[in-house]
N, C-alpha and C positions, 0 to 999 in steps of 0.2 A: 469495493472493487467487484464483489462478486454481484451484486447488483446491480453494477453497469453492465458487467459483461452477462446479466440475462436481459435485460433490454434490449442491448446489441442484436442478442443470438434471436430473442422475439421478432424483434422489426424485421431483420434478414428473412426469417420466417413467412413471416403473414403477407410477404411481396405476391404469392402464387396465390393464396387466397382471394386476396384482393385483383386479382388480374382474373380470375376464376368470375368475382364477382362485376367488375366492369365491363368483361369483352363477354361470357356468356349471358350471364341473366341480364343485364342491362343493354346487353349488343353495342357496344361503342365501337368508334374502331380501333383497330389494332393499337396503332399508336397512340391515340388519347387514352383509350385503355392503359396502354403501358407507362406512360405518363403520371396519369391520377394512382394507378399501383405505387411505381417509386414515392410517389408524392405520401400517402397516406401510410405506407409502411416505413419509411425512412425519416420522416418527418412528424407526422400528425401523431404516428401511433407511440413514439418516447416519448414525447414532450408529454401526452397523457398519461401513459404508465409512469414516466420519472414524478409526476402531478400526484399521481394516487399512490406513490409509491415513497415515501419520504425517507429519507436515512436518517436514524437515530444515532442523534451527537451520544455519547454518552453524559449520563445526568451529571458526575461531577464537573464537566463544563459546560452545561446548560446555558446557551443565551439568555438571560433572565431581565428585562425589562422590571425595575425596583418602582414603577408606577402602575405596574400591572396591580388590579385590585386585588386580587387573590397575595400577591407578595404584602401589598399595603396594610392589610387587615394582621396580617401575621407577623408584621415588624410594628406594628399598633400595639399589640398584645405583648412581644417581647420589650417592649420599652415601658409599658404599665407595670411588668414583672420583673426589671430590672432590680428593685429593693432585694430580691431573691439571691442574683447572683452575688449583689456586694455583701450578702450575707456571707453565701458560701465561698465569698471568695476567704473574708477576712477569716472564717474557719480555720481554713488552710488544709482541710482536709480532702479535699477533692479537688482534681483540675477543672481549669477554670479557662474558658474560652470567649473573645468575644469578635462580632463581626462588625467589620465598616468598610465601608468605600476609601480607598488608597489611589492614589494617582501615581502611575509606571509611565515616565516616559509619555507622558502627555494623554494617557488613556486612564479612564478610571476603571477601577477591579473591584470587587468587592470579595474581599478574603477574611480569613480567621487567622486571630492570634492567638497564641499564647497568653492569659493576662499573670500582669507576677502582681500587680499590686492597684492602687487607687490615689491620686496624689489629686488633692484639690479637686478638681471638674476633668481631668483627666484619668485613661486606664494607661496603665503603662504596660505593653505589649512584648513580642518579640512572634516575626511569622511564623505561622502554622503551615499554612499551605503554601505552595508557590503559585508566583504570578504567572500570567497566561502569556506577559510581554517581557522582558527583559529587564528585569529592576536596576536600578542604581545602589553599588554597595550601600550605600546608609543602610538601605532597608535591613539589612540583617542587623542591625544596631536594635536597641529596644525603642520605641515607636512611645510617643504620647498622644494619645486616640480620645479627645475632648467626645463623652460620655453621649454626648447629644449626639453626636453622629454615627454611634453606636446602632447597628441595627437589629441584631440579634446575640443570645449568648447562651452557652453552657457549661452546665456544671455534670463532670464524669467522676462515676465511684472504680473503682479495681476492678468489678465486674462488666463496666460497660454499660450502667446502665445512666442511665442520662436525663436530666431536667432542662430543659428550656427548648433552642434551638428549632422553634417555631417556624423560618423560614424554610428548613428540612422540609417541614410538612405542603408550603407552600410551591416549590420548588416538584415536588412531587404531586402535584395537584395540576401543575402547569404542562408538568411533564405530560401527566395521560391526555388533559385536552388536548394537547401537540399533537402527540405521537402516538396515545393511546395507551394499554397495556402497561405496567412499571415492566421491569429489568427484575427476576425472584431474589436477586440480590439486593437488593435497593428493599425491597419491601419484607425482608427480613432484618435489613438495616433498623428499617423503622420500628420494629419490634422491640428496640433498645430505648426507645425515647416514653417516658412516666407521662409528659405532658398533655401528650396526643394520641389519640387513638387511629391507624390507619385504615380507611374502611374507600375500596376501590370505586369509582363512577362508572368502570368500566364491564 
């Protein structure tokens, strides 16, 4: 909001400049002068600022493209280290998390669950997070999440400290090329994960 309303306040602005610049140093006349002012200050000059000026989603709903290579490489790697979690899971000493793509209502999510256990080729879940769309009660039911379609997972100690959840790093990688900069929260988040080390591009 407040960044539309400084683009607003810009363009209203820069109308006198731009009439400065068209009718004196260019000499136009009056009216085409006043013309190409409305024109470039009300028109040309947001579409550019709104261009260079991007709103940051916040990262926990980050638009994230799961074909993106930076996600690809990092749900490559949690599914080679997946032996890990069914370690800790069957431990039973630490929670245990995993993530897959769920379909709400005709759109696919891709969320984390709670995992309680391992049955055959499936994890059996109950949601962690909420969906973006509207679920249908089942979903609060425990979920059977066939392993292969599992994309990332973790395992958390009483302190917070955390193994796997690989896409985190990805997801923050995407983030700066996006948008730039992490959020100092997010990147003291990171500072909780053993796996990975967060080291900025920016």
């Amino acid at each position: 909001m407040i960044r539309l309303f400084i683009v607003i306040l810009i363009s209203f602005c820069s109308v006198v400049p731009f009439l400065a610049l068209f009718h004196r140093f260019l000499e136009l006349d009056d009216d085409i002068a006043g013309y190409l002012s409305f024109f470039f200050a009300w028109l040309v000059t947001p579409y550019i600022l709104l261009k260079l000026w991007k709103e940051k989603p916040g990262i926990e709903v980050l638009p994230v493209d799961t074909g993106d290579p930076l996600m690809q490489e990092q749900i490559k790697i949690a599914k080679e280290q997946f032996h890990r979690f069914i370690e800790g899971l069957s431990e039973g000493r630490l929670e245990a998390f995993v993530k897959f793509p769920y379909e709400f209502e005709g759109d696919i999510e891709h969320v984390w669950g709670l995992a309680h256990s391992i049955k055959g080729d499936d994890v059996i879940v109950s949601l962690a997070s909420d969906p973006v769309g509207s679920p249908p009660e089942e979903v609060y039911e425990r979920l059977n999440i066939s392993i292969k379609n599992v994309e990332d997972w973790m395992l958390l100690d009483s302190k917070g400290r955390t193994k796997g959840g690989y896409t985190m790093l990805a997801m923050a990688r995407i983030y700066e090329r996006e948008y730039g900069k992490l959020p100092k929260r997010y990147v003291k988040d990171l500072g909780f994960f053993d796996d990975f080390t967060w080291k900025s591009s920016v």
